[in-house]
LOFIFI-674166 format. One record per residue (C-alpha): residue number from 1; residue in three letters; x, y negated, z negated. Coordinates in nm, 4 decimals. Last residue first. Layout:
# LOFIFI-674166
REC   n res       c1       c2       c3
REC NUM ALA        X        Y        Z
...
# end
This chain:
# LOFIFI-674166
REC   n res       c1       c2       c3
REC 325 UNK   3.9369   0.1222   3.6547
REC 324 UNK   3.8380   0.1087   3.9983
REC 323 UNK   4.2810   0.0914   4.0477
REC 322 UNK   4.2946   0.4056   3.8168
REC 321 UNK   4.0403   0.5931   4.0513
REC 320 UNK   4.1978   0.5437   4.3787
REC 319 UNK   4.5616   0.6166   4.2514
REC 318 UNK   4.3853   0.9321   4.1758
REC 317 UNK   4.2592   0.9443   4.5374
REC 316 UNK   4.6129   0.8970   4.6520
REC 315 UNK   4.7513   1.2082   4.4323
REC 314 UNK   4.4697   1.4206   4.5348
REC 313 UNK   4.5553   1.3196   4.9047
REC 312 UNK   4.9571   1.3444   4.8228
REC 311 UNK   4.8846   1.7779   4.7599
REC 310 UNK   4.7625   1.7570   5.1682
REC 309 UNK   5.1252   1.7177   5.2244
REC 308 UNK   5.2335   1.4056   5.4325
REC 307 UNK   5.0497   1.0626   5.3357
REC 306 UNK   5.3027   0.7593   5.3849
REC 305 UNK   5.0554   0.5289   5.4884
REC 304 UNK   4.7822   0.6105   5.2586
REC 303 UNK   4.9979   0.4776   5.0027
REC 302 UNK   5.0335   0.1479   5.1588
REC 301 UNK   4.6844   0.1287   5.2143
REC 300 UNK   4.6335   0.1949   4.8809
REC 299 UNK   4.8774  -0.0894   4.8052
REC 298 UNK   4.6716  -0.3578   5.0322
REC 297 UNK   4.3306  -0.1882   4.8896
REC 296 UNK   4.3831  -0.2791   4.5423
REC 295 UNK   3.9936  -0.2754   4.4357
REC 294 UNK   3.8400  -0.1178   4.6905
REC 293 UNK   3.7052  -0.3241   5.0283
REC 292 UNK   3.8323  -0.0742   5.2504
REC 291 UNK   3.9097   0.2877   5.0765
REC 290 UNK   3.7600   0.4865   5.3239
REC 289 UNK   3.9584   0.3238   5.6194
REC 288 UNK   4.2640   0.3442   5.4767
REC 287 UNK   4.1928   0.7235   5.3995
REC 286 UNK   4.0969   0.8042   5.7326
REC 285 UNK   4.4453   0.6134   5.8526
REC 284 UNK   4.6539   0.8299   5.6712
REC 283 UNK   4.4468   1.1203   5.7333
REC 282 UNK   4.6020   1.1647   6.0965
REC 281 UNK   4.9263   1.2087   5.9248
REC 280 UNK   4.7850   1.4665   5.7399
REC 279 UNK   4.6487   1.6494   5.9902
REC 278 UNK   4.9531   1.6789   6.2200
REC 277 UNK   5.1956   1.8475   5.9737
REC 276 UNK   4.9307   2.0167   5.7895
REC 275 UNK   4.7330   2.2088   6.0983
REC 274 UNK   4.5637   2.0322   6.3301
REC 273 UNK   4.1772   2.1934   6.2920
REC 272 UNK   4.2085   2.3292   5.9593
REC 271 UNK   4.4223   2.0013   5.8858
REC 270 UNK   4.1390   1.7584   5.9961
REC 269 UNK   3.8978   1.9410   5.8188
REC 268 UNK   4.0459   1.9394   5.4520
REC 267 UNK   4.0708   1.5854   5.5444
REC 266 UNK   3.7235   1.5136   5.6133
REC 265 UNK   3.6336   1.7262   5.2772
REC 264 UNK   3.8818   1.5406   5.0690
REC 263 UNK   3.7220   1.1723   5.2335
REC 262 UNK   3.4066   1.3094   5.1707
REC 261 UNK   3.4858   1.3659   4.7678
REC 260 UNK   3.6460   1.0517   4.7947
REC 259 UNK   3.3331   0.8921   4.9134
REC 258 UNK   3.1323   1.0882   4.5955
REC 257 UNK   3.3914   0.9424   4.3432
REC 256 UNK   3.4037   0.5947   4.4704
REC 255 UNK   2.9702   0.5833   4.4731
REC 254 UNK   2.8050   0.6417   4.7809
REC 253 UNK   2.6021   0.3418   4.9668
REC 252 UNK   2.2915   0.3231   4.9006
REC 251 UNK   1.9945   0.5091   5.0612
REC 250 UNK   1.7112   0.2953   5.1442
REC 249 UNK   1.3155   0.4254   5.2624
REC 248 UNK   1.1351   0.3720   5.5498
REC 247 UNK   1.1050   0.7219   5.6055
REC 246 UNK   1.1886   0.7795   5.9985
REC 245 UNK   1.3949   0.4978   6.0658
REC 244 UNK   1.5126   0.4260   5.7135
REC 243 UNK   1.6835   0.7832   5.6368
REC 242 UNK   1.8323   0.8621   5.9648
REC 241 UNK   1.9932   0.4487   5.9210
REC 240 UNK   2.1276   0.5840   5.5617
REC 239 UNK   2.2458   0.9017   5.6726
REC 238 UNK   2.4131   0.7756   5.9787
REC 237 UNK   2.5971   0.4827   5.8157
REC 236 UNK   2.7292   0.8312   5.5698
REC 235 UNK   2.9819   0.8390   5.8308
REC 234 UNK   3.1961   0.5268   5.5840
REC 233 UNK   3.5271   0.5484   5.6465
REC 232 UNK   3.5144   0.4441   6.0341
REC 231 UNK   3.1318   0.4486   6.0805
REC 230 UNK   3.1119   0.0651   6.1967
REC 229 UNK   3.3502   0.1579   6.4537
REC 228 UNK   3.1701   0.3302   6.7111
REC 227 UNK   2.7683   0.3297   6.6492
REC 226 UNK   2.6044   0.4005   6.9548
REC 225 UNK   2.1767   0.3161   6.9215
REC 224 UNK   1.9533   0.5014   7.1145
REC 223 UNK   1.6346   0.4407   7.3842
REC 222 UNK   1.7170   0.0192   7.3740
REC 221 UNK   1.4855  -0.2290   7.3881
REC 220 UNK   1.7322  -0.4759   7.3444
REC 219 UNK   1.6549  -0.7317   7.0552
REC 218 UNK   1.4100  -0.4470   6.8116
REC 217 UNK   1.6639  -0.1682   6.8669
REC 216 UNK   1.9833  -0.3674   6.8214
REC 215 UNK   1.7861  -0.5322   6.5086
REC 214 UNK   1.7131  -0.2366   6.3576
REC 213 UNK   2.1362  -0.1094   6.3801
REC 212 UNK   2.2784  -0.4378   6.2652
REC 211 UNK   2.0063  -0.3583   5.9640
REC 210 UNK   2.1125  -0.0092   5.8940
REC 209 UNK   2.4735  -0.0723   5.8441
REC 208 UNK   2.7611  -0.1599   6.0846
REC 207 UNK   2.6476  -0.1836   6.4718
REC 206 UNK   2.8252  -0.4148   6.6550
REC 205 UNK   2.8656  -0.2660   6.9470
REC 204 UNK   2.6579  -0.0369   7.1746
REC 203 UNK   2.3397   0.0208   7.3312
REC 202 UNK   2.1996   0.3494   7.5210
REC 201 UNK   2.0001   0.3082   7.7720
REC 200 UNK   1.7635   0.6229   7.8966
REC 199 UNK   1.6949   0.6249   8.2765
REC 198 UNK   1.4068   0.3503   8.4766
REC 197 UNK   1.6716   0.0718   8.5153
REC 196 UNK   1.6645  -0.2688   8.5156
REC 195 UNK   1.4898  -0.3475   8.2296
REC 194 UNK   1.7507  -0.1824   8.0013
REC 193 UNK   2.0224  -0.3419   8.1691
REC 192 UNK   1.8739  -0.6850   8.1050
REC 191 UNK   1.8665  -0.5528   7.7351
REC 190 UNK   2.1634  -0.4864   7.7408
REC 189 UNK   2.3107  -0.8240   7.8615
REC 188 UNK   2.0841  -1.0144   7.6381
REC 187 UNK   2.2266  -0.8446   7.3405
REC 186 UNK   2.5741  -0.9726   7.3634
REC 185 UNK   2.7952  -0.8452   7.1245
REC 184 UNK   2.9930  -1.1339   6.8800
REC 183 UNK   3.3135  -1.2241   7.0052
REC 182 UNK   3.5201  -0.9822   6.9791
REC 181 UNK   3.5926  -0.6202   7.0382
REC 180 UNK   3.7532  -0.6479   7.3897
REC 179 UNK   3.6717  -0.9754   7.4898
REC 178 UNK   3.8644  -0.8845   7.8663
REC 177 UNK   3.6897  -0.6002   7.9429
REC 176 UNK   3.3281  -0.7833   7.8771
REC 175 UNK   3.1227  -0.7316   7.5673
REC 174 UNK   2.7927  -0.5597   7.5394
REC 173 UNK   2.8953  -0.1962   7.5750
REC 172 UNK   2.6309  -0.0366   7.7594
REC 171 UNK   2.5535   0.3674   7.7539
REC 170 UNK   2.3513   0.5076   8.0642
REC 169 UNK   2.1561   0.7672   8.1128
REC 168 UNK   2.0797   1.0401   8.3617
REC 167 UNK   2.3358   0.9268   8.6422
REC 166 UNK   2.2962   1.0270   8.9716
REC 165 UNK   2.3805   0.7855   9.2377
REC 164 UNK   2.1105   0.5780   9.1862
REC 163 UNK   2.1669   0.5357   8.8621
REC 162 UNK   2.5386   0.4473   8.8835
REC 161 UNK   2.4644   0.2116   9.1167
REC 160 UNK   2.1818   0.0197   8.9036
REC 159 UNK   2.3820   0.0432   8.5655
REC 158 UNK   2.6966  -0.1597   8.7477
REC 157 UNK   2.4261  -0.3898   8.9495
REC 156 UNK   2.2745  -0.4466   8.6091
REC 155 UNK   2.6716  -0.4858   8.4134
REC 154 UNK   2.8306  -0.7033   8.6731
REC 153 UNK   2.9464  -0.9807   8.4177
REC 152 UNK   3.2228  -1.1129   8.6489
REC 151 UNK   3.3164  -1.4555   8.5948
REC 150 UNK   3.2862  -1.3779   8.1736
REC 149 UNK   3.5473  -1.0584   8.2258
REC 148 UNK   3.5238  -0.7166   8.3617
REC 147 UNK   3.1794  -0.6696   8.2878
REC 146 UNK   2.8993  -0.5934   8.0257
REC 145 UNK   3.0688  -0.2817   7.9425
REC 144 UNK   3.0279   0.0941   8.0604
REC 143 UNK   2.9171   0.4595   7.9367
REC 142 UNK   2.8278   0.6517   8.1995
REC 141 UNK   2.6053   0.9696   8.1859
REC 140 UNK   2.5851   1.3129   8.3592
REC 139 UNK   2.3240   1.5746   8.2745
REC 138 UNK   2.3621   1.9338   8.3040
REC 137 UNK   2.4208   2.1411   8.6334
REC 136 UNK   2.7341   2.0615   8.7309
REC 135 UNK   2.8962   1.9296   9.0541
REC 134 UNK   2.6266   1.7405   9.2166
REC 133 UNK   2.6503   1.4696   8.8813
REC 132 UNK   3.0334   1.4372   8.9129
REC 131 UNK   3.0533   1.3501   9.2292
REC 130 UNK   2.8368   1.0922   9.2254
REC 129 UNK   2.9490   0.9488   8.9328
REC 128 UNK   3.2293   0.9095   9.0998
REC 127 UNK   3.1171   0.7359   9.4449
REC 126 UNK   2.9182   0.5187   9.2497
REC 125 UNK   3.2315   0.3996   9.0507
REC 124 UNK   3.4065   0.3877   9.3853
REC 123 UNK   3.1325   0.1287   9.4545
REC 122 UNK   3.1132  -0.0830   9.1748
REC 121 UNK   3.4582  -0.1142   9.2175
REC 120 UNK   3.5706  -0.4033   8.9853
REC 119 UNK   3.3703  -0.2387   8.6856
REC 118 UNK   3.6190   0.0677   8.7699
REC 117 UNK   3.8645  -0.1171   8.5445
REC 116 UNK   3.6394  -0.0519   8.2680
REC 115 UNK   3.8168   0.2623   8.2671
REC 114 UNK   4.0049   0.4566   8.4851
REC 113 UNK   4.2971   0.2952   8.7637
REC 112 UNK   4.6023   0.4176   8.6178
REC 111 UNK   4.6433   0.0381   8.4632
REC 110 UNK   4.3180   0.0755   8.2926
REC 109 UNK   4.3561   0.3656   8.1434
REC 108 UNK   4.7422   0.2375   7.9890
REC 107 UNK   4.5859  -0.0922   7.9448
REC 106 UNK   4.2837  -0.0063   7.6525
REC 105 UNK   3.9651  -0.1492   7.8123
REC 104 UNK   3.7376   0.1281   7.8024
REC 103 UNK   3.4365   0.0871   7.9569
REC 102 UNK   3.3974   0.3866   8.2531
REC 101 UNK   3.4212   0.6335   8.0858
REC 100 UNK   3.2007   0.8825   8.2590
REC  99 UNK   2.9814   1.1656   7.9749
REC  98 UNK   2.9360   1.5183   8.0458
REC  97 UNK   2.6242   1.6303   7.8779
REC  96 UNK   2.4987   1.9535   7.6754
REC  95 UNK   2.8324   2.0529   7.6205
REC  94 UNK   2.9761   2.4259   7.6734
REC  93 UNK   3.3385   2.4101   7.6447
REC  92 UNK   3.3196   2.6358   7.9855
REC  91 UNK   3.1257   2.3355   8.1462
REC  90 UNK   3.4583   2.0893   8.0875
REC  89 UNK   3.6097   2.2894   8.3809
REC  88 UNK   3.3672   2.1689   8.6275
REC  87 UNK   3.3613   1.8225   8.5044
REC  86 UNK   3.7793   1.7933   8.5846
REC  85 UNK   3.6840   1.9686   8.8843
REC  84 UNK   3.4192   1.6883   8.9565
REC  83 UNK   3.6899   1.4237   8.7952
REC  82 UNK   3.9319   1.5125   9.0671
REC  81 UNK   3.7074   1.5190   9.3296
REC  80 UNK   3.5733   1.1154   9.2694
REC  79 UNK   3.9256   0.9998   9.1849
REC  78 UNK   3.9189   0.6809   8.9046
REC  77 UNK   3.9619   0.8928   8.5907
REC  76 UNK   3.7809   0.9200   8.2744
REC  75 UNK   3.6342   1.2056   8.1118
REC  74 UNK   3.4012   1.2232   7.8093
REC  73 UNK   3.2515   1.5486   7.6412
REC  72 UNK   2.8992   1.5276   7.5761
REC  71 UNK   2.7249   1.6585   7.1967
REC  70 UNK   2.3791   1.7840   7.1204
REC  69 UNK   2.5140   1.9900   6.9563
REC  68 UNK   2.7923   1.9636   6.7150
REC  67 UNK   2.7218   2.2637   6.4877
REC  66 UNK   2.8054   2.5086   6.7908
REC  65 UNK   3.1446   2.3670   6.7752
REC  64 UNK   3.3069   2.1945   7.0242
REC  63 UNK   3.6853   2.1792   7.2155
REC  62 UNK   3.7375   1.9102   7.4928
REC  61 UNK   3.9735   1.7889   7.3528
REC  60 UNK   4.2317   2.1024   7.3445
REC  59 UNK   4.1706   2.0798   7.7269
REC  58 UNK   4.3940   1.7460   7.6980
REC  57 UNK   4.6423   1.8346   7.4872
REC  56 UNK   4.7495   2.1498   7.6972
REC  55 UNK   4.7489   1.9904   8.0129
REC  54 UNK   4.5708   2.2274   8.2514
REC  53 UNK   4.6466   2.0748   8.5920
REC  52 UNK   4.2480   1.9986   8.6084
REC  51 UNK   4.2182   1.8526   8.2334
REC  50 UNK   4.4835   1.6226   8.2123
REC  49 UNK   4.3757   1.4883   8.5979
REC  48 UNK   4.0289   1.4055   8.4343
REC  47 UNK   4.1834   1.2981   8.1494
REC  46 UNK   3.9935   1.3266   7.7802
REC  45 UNK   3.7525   1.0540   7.6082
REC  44 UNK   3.6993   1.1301   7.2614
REC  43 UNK   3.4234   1.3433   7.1817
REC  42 UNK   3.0333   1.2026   7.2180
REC  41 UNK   2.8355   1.3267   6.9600
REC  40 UNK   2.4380   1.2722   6.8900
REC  39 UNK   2.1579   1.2104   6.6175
REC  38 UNK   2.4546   1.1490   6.3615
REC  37 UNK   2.2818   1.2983   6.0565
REC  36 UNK   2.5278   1.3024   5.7754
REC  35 UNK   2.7038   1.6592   5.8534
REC  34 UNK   2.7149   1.5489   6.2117
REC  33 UNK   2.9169   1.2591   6.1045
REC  32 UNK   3.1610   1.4807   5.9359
REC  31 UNK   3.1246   1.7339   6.1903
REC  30 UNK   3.1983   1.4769   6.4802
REC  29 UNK   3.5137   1.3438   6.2457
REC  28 UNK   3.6760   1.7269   6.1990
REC  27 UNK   3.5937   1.7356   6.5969
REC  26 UNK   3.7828   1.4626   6.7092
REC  25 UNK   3.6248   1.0966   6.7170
REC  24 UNK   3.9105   0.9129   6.6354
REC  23 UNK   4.2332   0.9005   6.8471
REC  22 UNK   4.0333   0.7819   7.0991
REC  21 UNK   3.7011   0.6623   7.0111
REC  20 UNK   3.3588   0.8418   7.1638
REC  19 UNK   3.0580   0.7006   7.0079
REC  18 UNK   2.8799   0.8330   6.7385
REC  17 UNK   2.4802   0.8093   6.8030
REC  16 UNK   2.2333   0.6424   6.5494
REC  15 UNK   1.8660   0.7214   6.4703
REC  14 UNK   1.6010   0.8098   6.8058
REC  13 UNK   1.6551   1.1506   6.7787
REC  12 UNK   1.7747   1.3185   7.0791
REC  11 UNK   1.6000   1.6005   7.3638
REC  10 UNK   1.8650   1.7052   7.6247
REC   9 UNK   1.6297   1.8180   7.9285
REC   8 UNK   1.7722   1.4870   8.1335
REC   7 UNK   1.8698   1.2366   7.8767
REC   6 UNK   1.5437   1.2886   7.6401
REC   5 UNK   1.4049   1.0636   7.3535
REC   4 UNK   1.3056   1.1003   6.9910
REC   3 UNK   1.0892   0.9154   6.7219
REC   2 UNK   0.9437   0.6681   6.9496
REC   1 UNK   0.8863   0.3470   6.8055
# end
């Protein structure tokens, strides 16, 4: 296998990718994922018409740090001018792609017309990316599902139209709109996609631990694997699939101490970035998520809920400790 692969001029290791998650994958998360070898970023998906009429939460988003790169900010939006301004602006953030949603199923993008929603208008969708790839001068991508629902699995006309129209890679989500996050991924679907079309394809969903990962390589053909979920609470997923694909060799998971040491370190972040007040109810989730599977997770996660002051963190993570006791 090919150790590394280009979208456009944008040379990536061939390891594991974060994918963009709302709400998730902000820039304390990127570094921390970064920090363990994530091959490449993509930041949370951020309004095209929030970023041209200069709403103040949505330009924040599309904030990066020289550390991240190679990194693409995401837009979404369903108006072909409005999300080449929207790509315009994104520039002076300095990312080495701009990235389409174009796969998200959550109802309020949806129901203003972004999304996987635009799997229903294969040709708008064209018309977008379009746009968006004359506009600016790095590479433009789309990241899409296998269809709107089961009657409508569209995904290699989707990845067709969206090459021809400009796109430099692709990013497939194997499940349809209307499956969400379950059932099971399809692999067929991707790998159809990745036969279809002569750009990079990148393959999503599913992917938990370094064996999900192998076997999304070896069943699809794919040029990168996008991990979304499976690195909530644990980033180190990218160390240990970095460390198997190019040295064969197994890295176990942390032990408790060590992944509250990250968790600290993530949070520290997180507040730096947000300040206190926002940060640490952003942690309360983090730490949830880092503490799955422990021994008394239901109360941790009870305690994680009511996180406010970065002081309850140490206080949490000592409840940690006497629970593994």
């Amino acid at each position: 296998m090919l150790q590394t692969f280009s979208i456009g001029n944008v040379k990536i290791k061939r390891t594991a990718a974060l994918a963009p998650m709302a709400g998730v994958s902000d820039r304390a998360f990127r570094e921390i994922c970064k920090s363990f070898g994530a091959a490449y970023l993509v930041g949370e998906m951020v309004s095209s018409k929030g970023i041209v009429f200069k709403d103040k939460k949505s330009v924040e988003l599309l904030s990066t740090a020289p550390s991240e790169h190679p990194i693409a900010v995401q837009l979404f939006g369903n108006e072909p001018e409005t999300m080449a301004k929207a790509a315009i602006i994104a520039l002076e953030y300095a990312p080495d792609i701009i990235d389409i949603n174009m796969g998200c199923p959550a109802p309020k993008v949806t129901s203003c017309g972004g999304g996987s929603v635009l799997m229903k208008s294969p040709e708008l969708a064209g018309k977008i990316v379009k746009a968006v790839s004359s506009s600016v001068n790095i590479p433009v991508t789309v990241k899409f599902r296998k269809g709107w629902d089961e009657n409508s699995s569209n995904a290699v006309e989707f990845a067709k139209i969206c090459e021809q129209n400009g796109a430099s890679a692709l990013t497939i989500h194997g499940r349809t709109k209307t499956q969400m996050y379950a059932p099971p991924v399809d692999t067929d679907i991707i790998r159809e996609v990745k036969r279809a079309v002569s750009v990079p394809v990148i393959a999503n969903g599913d992917v938990c631990d370094v064996g999900s990962c192998v076997s999304m390589y070896e069943k699809t053909g794919c040029d990168l694997v996008m991990i979304g979920r499976g690195a909530l609470g644990r980033p180190w997923i990218f160390s240990q699939i970095d460390s198997f694909l190019t040295s064969g060799k197994t890295v176990p998971d942390p032990d408790i101490e060590e992944r509250m040491s990250i968790l600290r370190k993530h949070v520290e972040l997180i507040c730096k970035y947000k300040g206190e007040k926002i940060g640490m109810k952003e942690a309360r989730k983090h730490a949830a998520w880092y503490t799955k599977g422990f021994r008394g997770a239901a109360n941790l996660r009870n305690e994680a809920s009511s996180l406010s002051y970065f002081e309850d963190l140490e206080n949490f993570i000592q409840s940690v400790y006497r629970n593994a006791k």
